[in-house]
C-alpha positions as CSV (number, residue, x, y, z in Angstrom):
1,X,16.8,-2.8,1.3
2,X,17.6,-6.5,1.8
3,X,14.4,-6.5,4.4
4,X,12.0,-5.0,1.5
5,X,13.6,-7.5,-0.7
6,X,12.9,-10.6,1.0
7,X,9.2,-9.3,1.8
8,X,8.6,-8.5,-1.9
9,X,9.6,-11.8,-2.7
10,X,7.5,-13.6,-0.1
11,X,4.8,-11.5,-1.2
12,X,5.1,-12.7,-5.2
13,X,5.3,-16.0,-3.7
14,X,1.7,-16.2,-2.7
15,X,0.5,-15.7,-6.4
16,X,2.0,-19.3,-7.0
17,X,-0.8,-20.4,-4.9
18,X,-3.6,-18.8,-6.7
19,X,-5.1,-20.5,-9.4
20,X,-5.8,-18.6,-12.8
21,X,-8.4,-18.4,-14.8
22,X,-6.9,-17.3,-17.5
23,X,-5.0,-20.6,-18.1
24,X,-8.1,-22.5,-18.3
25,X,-9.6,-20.2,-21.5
26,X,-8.6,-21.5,-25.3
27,X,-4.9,-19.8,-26.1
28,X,-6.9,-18.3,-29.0
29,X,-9.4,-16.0,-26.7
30,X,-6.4,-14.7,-25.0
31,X,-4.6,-13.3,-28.4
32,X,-6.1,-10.6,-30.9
33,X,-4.2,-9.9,-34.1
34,X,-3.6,-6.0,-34.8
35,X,-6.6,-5.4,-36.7
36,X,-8.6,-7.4,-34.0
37,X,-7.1,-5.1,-31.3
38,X,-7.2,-1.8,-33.4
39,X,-10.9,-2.2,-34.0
40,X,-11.0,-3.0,-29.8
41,X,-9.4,0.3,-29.4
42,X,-11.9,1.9,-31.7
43,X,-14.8,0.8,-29.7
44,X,-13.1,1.7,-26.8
45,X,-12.6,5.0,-27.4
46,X,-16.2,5.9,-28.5
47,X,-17.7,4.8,-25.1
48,X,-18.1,8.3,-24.0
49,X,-18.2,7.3,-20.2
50,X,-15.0,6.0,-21.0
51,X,-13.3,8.8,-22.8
52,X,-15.1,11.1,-19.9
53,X,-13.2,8.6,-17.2
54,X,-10.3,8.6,-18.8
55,X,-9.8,12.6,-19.4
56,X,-10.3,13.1,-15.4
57,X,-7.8,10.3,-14.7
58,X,-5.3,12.5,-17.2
59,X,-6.0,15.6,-15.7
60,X,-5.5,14.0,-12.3
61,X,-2.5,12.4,-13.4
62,X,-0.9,15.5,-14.2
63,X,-2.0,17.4,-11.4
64,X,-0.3,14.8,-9.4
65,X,2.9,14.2,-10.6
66,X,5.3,16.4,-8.4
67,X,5.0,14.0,-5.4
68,X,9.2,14.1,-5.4
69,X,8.6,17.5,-4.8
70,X,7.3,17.6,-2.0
71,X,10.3,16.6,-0.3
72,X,11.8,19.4,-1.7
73,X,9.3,21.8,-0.2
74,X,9.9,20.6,3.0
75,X,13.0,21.0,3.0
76,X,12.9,24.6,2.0
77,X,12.6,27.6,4.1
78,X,9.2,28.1,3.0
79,X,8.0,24.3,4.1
80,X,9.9,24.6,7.5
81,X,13.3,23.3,6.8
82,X,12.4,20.2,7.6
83,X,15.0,17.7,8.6
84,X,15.7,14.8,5.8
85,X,15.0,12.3,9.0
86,X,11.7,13.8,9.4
87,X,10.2,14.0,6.2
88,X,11.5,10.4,5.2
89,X,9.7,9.5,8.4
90,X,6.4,10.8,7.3
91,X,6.2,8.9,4.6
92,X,4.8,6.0,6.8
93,X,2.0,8.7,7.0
94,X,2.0,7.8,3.1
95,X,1.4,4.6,3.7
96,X,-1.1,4.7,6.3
97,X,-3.2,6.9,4.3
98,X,-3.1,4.2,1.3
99,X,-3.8,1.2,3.5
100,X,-7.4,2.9,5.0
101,X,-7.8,4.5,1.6
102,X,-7.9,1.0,-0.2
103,X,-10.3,-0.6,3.0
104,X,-12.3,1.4,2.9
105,X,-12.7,2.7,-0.5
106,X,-12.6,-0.8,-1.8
107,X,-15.6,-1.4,0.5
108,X,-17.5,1.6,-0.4
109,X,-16.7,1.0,-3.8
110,X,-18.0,-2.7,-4.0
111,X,-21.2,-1.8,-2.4
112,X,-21.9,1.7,-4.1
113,X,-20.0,1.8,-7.0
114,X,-15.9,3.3,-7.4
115,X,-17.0,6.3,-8.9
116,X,-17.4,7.9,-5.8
117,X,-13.8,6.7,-4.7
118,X,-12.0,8.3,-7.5
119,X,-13.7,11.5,-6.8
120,X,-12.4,10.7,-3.0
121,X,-8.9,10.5,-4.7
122,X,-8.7,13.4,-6.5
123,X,-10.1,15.3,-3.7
124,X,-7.6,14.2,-0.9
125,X,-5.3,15.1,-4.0
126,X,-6.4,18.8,-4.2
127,X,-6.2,18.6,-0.3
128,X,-2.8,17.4,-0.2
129,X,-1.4,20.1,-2.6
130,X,-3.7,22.8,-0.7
131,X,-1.4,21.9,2.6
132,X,1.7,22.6,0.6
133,X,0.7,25.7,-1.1
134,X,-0.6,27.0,2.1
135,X,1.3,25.1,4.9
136,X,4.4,24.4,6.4
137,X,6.4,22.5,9.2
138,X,6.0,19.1,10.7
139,X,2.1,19.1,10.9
140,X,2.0,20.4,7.6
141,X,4.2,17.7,6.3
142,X,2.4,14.9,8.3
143,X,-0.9,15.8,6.8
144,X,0.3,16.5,3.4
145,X,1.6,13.0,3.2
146,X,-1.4,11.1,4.3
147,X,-3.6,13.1,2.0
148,X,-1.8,11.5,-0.5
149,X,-1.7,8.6,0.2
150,X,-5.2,8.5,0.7
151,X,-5.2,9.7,-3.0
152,X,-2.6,6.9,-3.9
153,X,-4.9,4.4,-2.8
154,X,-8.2,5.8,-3.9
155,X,-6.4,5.7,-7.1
156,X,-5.3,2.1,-7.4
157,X,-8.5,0.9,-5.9
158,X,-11.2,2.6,-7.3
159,X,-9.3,4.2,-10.7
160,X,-8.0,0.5,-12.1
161,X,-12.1,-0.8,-11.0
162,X,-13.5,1.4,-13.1
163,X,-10.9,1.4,-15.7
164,X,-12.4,-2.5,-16.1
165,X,-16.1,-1.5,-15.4
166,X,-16.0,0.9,-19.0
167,X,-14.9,-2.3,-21.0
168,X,-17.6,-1.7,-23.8
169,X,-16.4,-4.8,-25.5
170,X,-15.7,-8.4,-24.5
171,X,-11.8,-7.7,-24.8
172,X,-11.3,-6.4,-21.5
173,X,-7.2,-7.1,-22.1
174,X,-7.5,-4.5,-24.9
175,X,-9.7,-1.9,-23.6
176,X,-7.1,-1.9,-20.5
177,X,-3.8,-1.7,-22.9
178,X,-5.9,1.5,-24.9
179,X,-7.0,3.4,-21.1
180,X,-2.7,2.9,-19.5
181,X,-1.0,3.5,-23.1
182,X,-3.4,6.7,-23.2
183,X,-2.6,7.4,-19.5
184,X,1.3,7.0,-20.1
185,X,1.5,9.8,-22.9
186,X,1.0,11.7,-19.3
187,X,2.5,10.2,-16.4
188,X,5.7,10.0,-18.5
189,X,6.2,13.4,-20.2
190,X,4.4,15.7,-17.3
191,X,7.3,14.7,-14.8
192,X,9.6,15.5,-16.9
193,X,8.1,19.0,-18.1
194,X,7.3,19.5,-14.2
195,X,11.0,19.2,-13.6
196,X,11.8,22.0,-16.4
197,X,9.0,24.1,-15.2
198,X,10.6,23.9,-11.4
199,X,13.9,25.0,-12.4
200,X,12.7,28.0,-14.7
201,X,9.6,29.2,-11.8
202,X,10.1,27.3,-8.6
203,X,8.5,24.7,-7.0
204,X,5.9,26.6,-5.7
205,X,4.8,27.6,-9.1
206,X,4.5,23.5,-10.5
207,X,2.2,23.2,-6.8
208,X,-0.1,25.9,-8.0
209,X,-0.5,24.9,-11.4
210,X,-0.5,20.9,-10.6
211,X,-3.7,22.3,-7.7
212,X,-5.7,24.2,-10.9
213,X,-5.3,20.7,-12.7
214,X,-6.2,18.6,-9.9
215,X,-9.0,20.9,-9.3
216,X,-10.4,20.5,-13.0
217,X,-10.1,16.9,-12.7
218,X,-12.7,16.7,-9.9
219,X,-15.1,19.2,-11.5
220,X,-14.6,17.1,-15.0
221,X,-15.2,13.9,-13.0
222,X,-17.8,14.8,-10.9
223,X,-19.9,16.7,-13.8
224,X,-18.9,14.3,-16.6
225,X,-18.3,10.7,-15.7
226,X,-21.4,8.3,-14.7
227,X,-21.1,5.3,-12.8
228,X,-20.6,3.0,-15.0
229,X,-22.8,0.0,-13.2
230,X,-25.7,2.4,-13.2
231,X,-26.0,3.1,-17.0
232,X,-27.7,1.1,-19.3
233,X,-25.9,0.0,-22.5
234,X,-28.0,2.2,-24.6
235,X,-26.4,5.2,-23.0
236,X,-23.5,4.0,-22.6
């Protein structure tokens, strides 16, 4: 713990050598008054790209929100009785999956667009859950945990791009605040609803519903959302 510490201090220590933008724009262009930013939020939320992106980041956000439990799983008789050493362990599997999720998604994603890395995302998602529901021991466990990390990754790389590529609006500050406030209402109450569910069905229950939810997400996404660099703004 000390280790990570130092690191993640080191690491916030490099942003005091970046310069910012943001300090060079009039105080003024930076601030919006309530009815500035509710009006912001307004346009924001007709841009039906947006509202189309958004809904599949929701339904993946909630189909996704059991990760805790996967530990659990694994450590059950039907996930192999996995030793705690173990499955801590293969959560550098996590990692790795993230770290070649955000190369090369972020690569694929600057060249091609990230529309095609959130559908990566939710897919290694439905993958990951798939190994659970139908999987066990250390192989099972291994794979499980890259896939989401690959996920992880495809989220925070090619889900935050595109939440900035649907600003319909110069205020790309409040179109973001509108997209995580909307995203919250789930990432905060399905892990706790998740958690009741668990206790009243079992954990193998929240898996299959979280893969039905996952699995909606990439149809909605795939079917619904448009890369946002290809449309015009007339049909946007």
């Amino acid at each position: 713990y000390l280790s990570s510490g130092l690191l993640a201090l080191m690491s916030m220590g490099v942003f005091a050598l970046i310069r910012d933008p943001a300090s060079e724009v009039p105080d003024r262009m930076l601030r919006l008054r309530i009815s500035e930013l509710m009006v912001r939020f307004r346009e924001s939320m007709r841009h039906a790209n947006f509202r189309s992106y958004l809904l599949g980041r929701m339904l993946a956000a909630a189909g996704f929100s059991i990760l805790p439990f996967l530990t659990v799983y694994f450590r059950s008789d039907s996930g192999g009785s996995l030793s705690e050493g173990f499955i801590v362990s293969s959560g550098a599997a996590m990692t790795l999956g993230w770290a070649v999720a955000s190369v090369i998604l972020g690569r694929v994603g600057d060249r091609k667009g990230h529309r095609v890395g959130l559908l990566a995302a939710i897919g290694f998602q439905v993958i990951s859950l798939l190994l659970v529901l139908f999987g066990g021991g250390p192989i099972s466990c291994v794979l499980s945990y890259a896939a989401a990390g690959v996920s992880r990754g495809g989220m925070l790389i090619s889900g935050m791009n595109l939440m900035f590529e649907t600003c319909p609006h110069e205020s790309r500050m409040a179109h973001i605040m509108v997209g995580n406030l909307t995203l919250s209402i789930v990432t905060i109450s399905v892990p706790l609803l998740a958690g009741k569910a668990a206790g009243l069905w079992g954990v193998g229950t929240v898996f299959l519903i979280s893969l039905l939810l996952s699995v909606c997400a990439l149809l909605w996404t795939s079917v619904r959302m448009k890369e946002p660099r290809f449309l015009s703004a007339h049909k946007a």
